[in-house]
C-alpha positions in Angstrom: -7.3 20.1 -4.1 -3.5 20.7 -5.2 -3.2 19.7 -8.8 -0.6 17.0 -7.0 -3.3 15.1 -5.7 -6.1 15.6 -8.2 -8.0 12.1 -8.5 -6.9 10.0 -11.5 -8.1 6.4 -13.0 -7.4 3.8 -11.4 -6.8 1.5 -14.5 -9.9 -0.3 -15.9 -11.7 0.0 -12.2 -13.7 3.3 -13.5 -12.4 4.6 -9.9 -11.0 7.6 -9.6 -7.9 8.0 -7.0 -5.4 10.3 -5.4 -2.1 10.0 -6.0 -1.7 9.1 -2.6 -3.2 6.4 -0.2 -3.1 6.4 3.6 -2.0 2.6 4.6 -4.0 1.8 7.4 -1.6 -1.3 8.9 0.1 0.7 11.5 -3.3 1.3 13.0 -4.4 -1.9 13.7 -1.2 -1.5 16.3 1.5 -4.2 15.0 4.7 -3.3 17.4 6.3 -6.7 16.2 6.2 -5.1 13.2 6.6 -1.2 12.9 8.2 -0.8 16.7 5.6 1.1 18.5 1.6 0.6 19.1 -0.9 2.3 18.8 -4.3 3.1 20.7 -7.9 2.9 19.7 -7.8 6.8 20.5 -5.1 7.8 18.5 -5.9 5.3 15.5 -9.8 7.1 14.9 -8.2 10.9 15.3 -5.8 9.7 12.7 -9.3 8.2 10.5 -10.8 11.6 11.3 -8.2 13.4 9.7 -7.7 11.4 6.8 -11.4 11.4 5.7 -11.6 15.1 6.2 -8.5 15.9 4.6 -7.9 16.1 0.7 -7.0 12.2 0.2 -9.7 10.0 -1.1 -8.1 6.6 -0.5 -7.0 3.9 2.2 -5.7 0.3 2.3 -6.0 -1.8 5.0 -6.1 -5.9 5.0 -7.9 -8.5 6.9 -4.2 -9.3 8.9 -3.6 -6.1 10.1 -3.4 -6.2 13.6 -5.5 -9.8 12.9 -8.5 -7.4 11.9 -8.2 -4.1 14.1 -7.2 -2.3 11.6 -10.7 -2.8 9.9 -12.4 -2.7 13.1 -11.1 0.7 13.8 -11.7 1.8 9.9 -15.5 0.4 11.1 -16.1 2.5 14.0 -14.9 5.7 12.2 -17.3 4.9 9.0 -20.1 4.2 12.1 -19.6 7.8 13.1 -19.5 9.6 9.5 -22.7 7.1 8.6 -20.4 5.1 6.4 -17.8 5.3 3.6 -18.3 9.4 2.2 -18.7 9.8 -1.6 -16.2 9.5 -3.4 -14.2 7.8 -1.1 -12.1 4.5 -2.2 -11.7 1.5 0.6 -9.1 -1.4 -0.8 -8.6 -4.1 1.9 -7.6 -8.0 1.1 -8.2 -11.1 1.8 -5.9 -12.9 4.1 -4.9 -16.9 4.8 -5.5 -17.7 8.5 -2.8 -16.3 10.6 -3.3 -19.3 13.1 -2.8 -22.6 10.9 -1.7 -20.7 7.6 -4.8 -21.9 5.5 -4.9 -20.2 2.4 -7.8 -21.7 0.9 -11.1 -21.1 -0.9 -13.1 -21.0 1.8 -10.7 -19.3 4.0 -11.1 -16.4 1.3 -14.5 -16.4 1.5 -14.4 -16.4 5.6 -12.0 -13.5 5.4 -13.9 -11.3 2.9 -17.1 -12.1 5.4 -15.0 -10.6 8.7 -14.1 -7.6 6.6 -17.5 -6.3 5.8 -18.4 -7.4 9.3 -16.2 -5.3 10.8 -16.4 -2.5 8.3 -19.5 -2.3 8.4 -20.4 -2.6 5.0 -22.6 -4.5 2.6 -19.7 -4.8 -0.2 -16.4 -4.1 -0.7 -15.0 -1.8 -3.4 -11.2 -3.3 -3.5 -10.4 -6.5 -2.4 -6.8 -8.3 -2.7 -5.2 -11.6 -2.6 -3.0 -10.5 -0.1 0.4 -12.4 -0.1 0.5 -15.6 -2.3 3.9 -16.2 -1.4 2.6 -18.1 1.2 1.0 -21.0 -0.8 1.6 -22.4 -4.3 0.5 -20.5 -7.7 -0.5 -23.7 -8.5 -2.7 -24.1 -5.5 -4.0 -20.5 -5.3 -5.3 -20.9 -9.3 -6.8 -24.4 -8.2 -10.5 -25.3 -9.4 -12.1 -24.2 -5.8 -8.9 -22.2 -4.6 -8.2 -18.6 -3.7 -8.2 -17.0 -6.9 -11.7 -18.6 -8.3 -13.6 -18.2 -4.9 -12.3 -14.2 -4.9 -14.0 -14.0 -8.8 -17.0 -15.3 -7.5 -17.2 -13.0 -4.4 -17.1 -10.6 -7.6 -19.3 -12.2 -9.5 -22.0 -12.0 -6.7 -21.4 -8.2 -6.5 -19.6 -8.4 -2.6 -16.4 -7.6 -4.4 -16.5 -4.9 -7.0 -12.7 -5.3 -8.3 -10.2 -7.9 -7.3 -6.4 -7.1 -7.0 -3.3 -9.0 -5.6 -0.7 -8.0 -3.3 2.4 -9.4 -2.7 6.5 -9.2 -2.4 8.4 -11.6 -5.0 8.4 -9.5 -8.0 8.4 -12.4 -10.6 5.6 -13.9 -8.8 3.6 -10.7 -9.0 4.1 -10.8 -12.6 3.0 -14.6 -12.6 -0.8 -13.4 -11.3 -0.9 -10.4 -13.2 -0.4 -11.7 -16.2 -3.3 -14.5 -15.6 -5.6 -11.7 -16.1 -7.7 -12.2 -13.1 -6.6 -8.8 -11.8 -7.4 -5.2 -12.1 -4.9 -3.9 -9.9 -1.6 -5.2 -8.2 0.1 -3.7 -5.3 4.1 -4.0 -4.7 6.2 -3.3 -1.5 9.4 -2.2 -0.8 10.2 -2.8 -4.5 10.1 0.8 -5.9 12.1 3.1 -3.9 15.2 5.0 -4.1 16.9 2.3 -2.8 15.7 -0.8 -4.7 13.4 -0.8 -7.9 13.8 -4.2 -8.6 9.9 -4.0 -9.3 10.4 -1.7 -12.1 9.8 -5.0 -14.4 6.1 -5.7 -12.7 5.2 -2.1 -13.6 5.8 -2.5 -17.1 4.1 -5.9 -17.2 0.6 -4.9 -15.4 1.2 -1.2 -17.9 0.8 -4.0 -21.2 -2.2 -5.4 -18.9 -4.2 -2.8 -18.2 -3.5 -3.4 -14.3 -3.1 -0.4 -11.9 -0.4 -0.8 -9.7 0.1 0.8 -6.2 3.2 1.3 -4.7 3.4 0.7 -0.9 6.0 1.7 1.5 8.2 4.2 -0.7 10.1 4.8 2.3 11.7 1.3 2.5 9.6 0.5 6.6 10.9 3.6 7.7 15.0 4.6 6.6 14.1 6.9 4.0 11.4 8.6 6.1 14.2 8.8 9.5 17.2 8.4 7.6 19.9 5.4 7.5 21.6 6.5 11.1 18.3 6.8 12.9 17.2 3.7 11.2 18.9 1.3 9.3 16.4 -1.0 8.7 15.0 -1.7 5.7 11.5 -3.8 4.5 10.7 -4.1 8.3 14.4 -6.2 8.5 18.3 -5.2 9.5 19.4 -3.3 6.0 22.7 -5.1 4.5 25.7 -3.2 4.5 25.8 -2.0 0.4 22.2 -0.8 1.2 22.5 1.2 3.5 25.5 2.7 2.1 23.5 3.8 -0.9 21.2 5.1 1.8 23.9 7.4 3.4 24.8 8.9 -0.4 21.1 9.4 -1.0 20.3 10.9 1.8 23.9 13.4 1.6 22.5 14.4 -1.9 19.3 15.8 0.0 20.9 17.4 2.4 23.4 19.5 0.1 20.0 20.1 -2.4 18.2 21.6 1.3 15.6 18.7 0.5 13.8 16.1 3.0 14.7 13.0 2.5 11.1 11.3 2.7 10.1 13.9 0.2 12.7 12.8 -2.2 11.6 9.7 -1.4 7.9 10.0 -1.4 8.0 12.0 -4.8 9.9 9.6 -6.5 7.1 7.4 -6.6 4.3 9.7 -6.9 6.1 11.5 -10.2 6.3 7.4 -11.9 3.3 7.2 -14.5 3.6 3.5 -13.7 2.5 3.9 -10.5 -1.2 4.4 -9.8 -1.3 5.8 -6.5 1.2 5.3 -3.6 0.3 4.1 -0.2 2.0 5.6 2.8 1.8 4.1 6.1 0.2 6.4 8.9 -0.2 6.1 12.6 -1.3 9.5 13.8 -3.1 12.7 12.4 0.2 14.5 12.9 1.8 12.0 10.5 -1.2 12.4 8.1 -0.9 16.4 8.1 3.2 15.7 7.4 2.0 13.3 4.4 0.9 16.0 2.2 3.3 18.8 3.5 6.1 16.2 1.7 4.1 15.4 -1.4 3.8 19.5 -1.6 7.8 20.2 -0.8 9.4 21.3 -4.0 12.3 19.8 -5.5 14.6 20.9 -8.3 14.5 18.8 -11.6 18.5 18.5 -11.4 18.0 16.2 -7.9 16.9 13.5 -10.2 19.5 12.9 -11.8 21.6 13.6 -8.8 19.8 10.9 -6.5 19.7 8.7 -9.5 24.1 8.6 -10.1 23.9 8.5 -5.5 22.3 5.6 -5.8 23.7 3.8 -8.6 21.1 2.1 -10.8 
């Protein structure tokens, strides 16, 4: 294994982790929200390449594709006789995408589908997964979301209990409760916005791991801001996407890929646990770790840095 992706602590967890983490959403097929679909095939030769490849993590959650995601995650751990050694699973627990219950009990029912469809008896990682859609107030209720996760823990079906969300102050709120080993952030750390850069040094006092997901933005700094100017799955603003064009200029003239630029800028952060990338196909998997690999001068940096204008 490159010394790039050599397995590191994943904060207080006593897990060790790549650098990198395969994102598992795009294959539970979500066209309303990446653009495209994806098969059953194409999803488990994508599973098969990851689990034999150099990477020893995924994420997935119980909404993807309203549970595909896991189910397909399932059928490839049924083939390899489930999850290999040292492997590391992280899903989340989701409110109910029909009525919007985020509740307790709608925890625990979520948690109980994932190791149904997984196929396994615990899980390693399990998240809140998007509190923005409920109250803090509510989801830190006697009987709520937060207490019914700890004792999922508590009876050994959850062996460490993260949160996962979007607003960054909120993210902050949560970790700083101190219910949480690990947080994951979105779209918050890239080249174009690193408004999240405040949650990192918050869950850093706390002990909490943080993973960094989608350090291509949903896409524009993996295609570029012609091919795709879209940003966080929505229509990129006008100031964004001009810092997008400099960005990606400054790679061009340095010879570098963009969505190396852009994946190595998180995976270089010391903040940052491990970074999840989205995959869809083994093609996408193998093109994963040629980026992570590409080198890039030290002077880009700075360059990118003064492009972008933080």
């Amino acid at each position: 294994m490159s010394g790039a992706l050599r397995p590191r602590e994943l904060g207080r967890t006593g897990l060790r982790v790549t650098p990198l983490c395969y994102g598992c959403a795009p294959l539970g097929s979500m066209p309303e929200t990446f653009g495209y679909g994806v098969s059953e095939e194409q999803a488990l030769a994508t599973l098969r390449e990851i689990f034999r490849g150099p990477v020893n993590f995924i994420d997935t959650a119980a909404s993807y594709g309203d549970g595909e995601s896991e189910r397909r995650i399932g059928l490839a751990l049924k083939e390899l006789g489930g999850l290999p050694e040292g492997f590391v699973l992280s899903t989340k627990a989701d409110r109910d995408l029909s009525t919007g219950e985020f509740s307790g009990e709608q925890m625990r029912r979520s948690v109980e589908r994932s190791l149904r469809l997984l196929g396994l008896n615990r899980l390693q990682i399990v998240h809140l997964h998007d509190p923005e859609h409920t109250t803090f107030e509510e989801a830190m209720a006697k009987g709520g979301p937060v207490e019914t996760l700890m004792e999922l823990k508590d009876e050994g079906v959850i062996e460490h209990l993260g949160v996962a969300g979007g607003p960054v102050d909120m993210m902050i709120r949560y970790v700083e409760t101190g219910c949480f080993e690990l947080a994951i952030t979105h779209n918050r750390y890239t080249l174009l916005d690193q408004s999240a850069a405040p949650l990192l040094d918050v869950a850093a006092s706390h002990g909490v791991a943080v993973l960094n997901a989608a350090p291509y933005g949903g896409g524009i700094l993996a295609r570029g801001p012609e091919e795709y100017p879209r940003y966080a799955y929505s229509e990129a603003p006008p100031r964004l996407l001009e810092r997008a064009r400099r960005i990606a200029e400054v790679c061009r003239e340095a010879g570098v890929p963009l969505a190396a630029a852009a994946l190595q800028f998180s995976l270089r952060e010391s903040r940052i646990a491990s970074t999840i990338v989205g995959v869809s196909s083994l093609e996408h998997v193998r093109a994963t770790l040629e980026l992570a690999a590409t080198p890039i001068p030290d002077a880009l940096w700075d360059d990118l840095e003064d492009a972008a204008g933080f």
